[in-house]
N, C-alpha and C positions, 0 to 999 in steps of 0.2 A: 316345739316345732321350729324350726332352722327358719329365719324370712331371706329369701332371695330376693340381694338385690342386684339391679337389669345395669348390663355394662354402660356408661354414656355413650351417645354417636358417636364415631367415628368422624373428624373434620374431611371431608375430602381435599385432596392435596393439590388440585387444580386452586380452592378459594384459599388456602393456605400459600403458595405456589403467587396468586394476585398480591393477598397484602404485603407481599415480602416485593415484588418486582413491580409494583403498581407505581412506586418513586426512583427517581435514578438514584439514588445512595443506597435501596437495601439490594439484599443477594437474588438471583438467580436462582430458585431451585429446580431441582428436576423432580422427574416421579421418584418415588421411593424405591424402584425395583431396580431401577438404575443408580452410579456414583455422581457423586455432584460434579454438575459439568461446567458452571462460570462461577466463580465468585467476585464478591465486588470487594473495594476498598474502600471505606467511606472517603479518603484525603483523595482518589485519582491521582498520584503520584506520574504515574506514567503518562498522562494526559497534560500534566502540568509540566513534565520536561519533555514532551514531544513539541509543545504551544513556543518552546523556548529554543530546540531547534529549529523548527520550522523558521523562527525567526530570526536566525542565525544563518540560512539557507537563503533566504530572500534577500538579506543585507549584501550577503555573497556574490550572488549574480547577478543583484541593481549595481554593485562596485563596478563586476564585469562586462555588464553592459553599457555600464558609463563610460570604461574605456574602448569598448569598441567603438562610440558614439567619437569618441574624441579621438581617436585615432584615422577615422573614415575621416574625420573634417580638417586634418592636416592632409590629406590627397595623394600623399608623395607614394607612388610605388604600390596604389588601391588598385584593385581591378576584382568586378566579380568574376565569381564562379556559378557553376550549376550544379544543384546537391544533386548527388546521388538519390535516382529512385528507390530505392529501397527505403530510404529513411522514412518516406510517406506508407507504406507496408508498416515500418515498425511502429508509426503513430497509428494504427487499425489495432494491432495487437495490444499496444499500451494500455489502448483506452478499452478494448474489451477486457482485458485482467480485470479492470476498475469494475465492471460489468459482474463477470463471474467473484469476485470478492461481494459484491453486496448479496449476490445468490446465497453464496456461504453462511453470509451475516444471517440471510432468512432463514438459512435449513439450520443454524444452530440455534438461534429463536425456538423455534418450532421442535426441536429434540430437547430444546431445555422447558418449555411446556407440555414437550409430552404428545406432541400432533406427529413427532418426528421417530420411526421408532428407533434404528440405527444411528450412531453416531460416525459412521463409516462415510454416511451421505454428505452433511457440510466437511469431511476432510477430504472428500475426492475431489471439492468446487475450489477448497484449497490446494489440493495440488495443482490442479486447474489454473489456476491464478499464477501458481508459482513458475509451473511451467512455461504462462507466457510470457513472465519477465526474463525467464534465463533466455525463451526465444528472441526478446526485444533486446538482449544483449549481445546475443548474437546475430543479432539484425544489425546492431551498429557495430560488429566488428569489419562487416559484409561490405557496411558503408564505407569504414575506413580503407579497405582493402579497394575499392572501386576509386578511391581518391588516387589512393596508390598508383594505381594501374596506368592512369593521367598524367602521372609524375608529381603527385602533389601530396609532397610530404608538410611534416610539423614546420620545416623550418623552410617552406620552396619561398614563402612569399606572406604578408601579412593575413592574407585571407583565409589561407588554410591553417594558420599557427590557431586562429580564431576558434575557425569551427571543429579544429583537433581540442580546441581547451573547453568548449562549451560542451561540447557531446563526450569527449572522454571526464569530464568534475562530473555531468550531471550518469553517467554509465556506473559511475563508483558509487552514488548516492541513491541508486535505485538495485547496487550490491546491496549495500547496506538498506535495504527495504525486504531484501531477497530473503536474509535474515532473520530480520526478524518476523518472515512468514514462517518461514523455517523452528522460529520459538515461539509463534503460537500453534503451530502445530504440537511441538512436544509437549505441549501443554494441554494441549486439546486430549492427546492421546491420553496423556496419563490424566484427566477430568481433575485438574489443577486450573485451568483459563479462567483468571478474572476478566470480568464485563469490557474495563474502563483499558486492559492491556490489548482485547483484541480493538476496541474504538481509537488506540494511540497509534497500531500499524495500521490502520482501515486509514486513520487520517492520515500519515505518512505518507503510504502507497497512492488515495489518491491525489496528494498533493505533488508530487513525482508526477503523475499521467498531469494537470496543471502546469506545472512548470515546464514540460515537455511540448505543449501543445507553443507556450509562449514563445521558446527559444524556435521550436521549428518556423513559426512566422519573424522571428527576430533574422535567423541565417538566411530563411529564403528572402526577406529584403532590403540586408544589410549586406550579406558577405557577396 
């Protein structure tokens, strides 16, 4: 006579799912009826050269604000201006992207443990996101064009050379944040996203709505 023997339990994937994302170094997993949707890197590679931009970013416009600082204290030929309203518009949209990115953050948490059932929900908070930086760029092309209109171009007089160089460096570097929303989207889609690369644009981006907030109080009581 045959003995049957009884299959072991089944782990369920939720406590399976814990010991693996319980520590920051191991992976992400999702349920199993789904494709895996974050993985991690044990080194943070992308964490540890965004630490080294960033600080390559700050060096840059402590430089540039030491020469406005120094150029306001020789006098010759200063005169403020008045920023264009708009710019305080695109400081609402900046700092809301920062807002709908960490929503993102949540609903892809929440899809990678399985609370979430769509993975279509955190890529529409990402386009969310992305849409308002192309908005906030074109919020300061708006600004530029209201300068214009004044007669106050890059080269009319110091103060506008100023805040063409501070708002047009920092418009390219939140390009380049645009991007790499843009890659972890593709990433996202095809359920390729390591943890540590969307944590390296999240730090980027909101280091961008930071540095933005600074320079907007640097021009409205410098230039």
């Amino acid at each position: 006579m045959a003995t049957v023997i009884p299959e072991p339990p089944q782990t369920q994937n939720k406590d399976h799912l814990k010991a693996y994302a319980g520590n920051g170094g191991g992976n992400w997993v999702p349920d199993q009826a789904r494709p895996l949707a974050l993985r991690e890197h044990p080194f943070k590679p992308a964490q540890t050269g965004m630490w080294v931009a960033l600080a390559a970013i700050t060096m840059s416009f402590a430089a540039l604000t030491s020469a406005l600082i120094v150029r306001q204290g020789v006098g010759l030929g200063w005169g403020h201006i008045a920023l264009p309203p708009v710019l305080f518009l695109n400081s609402f949209v900046l700092l809301v992207s920062s807002l709908t990115l960490e929503v993102a953050r949540g609903r892809l948490i929440s899809y990678v443990h399985g609370n979430e059932l769509q993975k279509a929900v955190p890529m529409r908070w990402l386009a969310i996101t992305l849409f308002l930086g192309v908005l906030f760029v074109v919020g300061q092309y708006a600004a530029w064009l209201q300068l214009k209109s004044r007669g106050l171009y890059l080269a009319t007089n110091t103060n506008s050379s100023f805040f063409y160089l501070f708002t047009g460096v920092h418009a390219a570097h939140i390009f380049g944040g645009l991007l790499g929303l843009v890659y972890v989207m593709s990433k996202l889609h095809r359920s390729v996203l390591r943890r540590s690369t969307f944590s390296a644009a999240a730090q980027y981006w909101h280091f961008m709505d930071a540095l933005w907030v600074y320079l907007l109080l640097l021009l409205w009581t410098r230039i």
